[in-house]
C-alpha positions, -999 to 999 in steps of 0.1 A, spaced: 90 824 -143 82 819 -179 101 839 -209 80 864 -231 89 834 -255 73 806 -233 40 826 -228 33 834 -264 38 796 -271 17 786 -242 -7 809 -253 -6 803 -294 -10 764 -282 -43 770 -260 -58 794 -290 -50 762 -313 -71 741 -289 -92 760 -285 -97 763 -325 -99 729 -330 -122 719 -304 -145 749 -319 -144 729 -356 -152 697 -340 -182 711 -323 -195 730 -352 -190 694 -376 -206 674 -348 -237 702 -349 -240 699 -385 -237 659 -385 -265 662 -357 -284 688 -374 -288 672 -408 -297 635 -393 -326 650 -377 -338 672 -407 -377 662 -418 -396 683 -444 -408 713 -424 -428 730 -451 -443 729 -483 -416 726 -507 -438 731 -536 -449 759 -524 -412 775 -517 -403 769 -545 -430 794 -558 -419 823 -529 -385 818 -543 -395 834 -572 -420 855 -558 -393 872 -535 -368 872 -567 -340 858 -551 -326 844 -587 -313 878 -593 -287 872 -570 -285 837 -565 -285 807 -591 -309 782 -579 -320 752 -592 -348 737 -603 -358 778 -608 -365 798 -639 -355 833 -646 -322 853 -639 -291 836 -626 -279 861 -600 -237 864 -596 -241 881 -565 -244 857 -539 -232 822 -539 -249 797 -561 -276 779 -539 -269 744 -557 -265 714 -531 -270 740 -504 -290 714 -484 -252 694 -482 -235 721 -470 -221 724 -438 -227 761 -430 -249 789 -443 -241 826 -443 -206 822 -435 -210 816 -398 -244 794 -393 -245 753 -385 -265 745 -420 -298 733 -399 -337 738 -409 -343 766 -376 -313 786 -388 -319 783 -428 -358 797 -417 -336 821 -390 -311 831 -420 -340 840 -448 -363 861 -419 -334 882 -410 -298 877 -428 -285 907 -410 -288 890 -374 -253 867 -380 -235 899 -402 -252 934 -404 -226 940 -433 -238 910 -457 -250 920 -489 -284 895 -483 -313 918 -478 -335 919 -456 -370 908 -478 -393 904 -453 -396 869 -453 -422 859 -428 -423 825 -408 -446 810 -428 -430 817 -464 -392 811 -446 -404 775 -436 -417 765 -472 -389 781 -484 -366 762 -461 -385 728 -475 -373 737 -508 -338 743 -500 -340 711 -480 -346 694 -513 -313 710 -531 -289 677 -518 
């Protein structure tokens, strides 16, 4: 029979495991992810909703005029990035996912809900795609 000792290491060493083989797949979805990226809107045209839905007031975003938002991180090389929203692989579906309804990964973020539709959160997705 084990010690109270022997079970809390046997147990802190499958949580590690378990840990790291969660990283691994999350970096080998994002590796995946962004080799099979293409342009899935109008960037152009994001570009545009971006400042028609405001989001420079709390974001700073390149390549876009007007306020530079402190609130939320700065959207700079945000196509390179790994993860989006704290807990999402960085992928086109979930970028377009993330701007329709930021609440579905964390109903406590401070990312409002703007009613983004489909159409405007792939364009808008194109242009992000374009921040490498």
């Amino acid at each position: 029979m084990k010690s109270a000792e022997g079970r809390a290491q046997s147990v802190d060493v499958r949580r590690l495991l378990l840990r790291s083989a969660l990283c691994a797949l999350l970096a080998l979805a994002a590796c995946k992810g962004h080799e099979q990226q293409q342009q899935i809107g109008d960037a152009a045209h994001g570009k545009q909703l971006i400042e028609k839905y405001g989001c420079a007031a709390c974001h700073v975003i390149p390549k876009i005029d007007g306020p530079k938002g402190m609130v939320g991180p700065p959207l700079e090389h945000i196509a390179s990035r790994q993860i989006i929203g704290g807990k999402l692989t960085n992928t086109p579906q979930n970028m377009m996912a993330w701007l329709q309804n930021p609440q579905m990964v964390d109903p406590n973020n401070s990312m409002p809900n703007l009613g983004v539709t489909p159409a405007d959160a792939r364009d808008i997705t194109a242009f992000l795609e374009s921040l490498q």
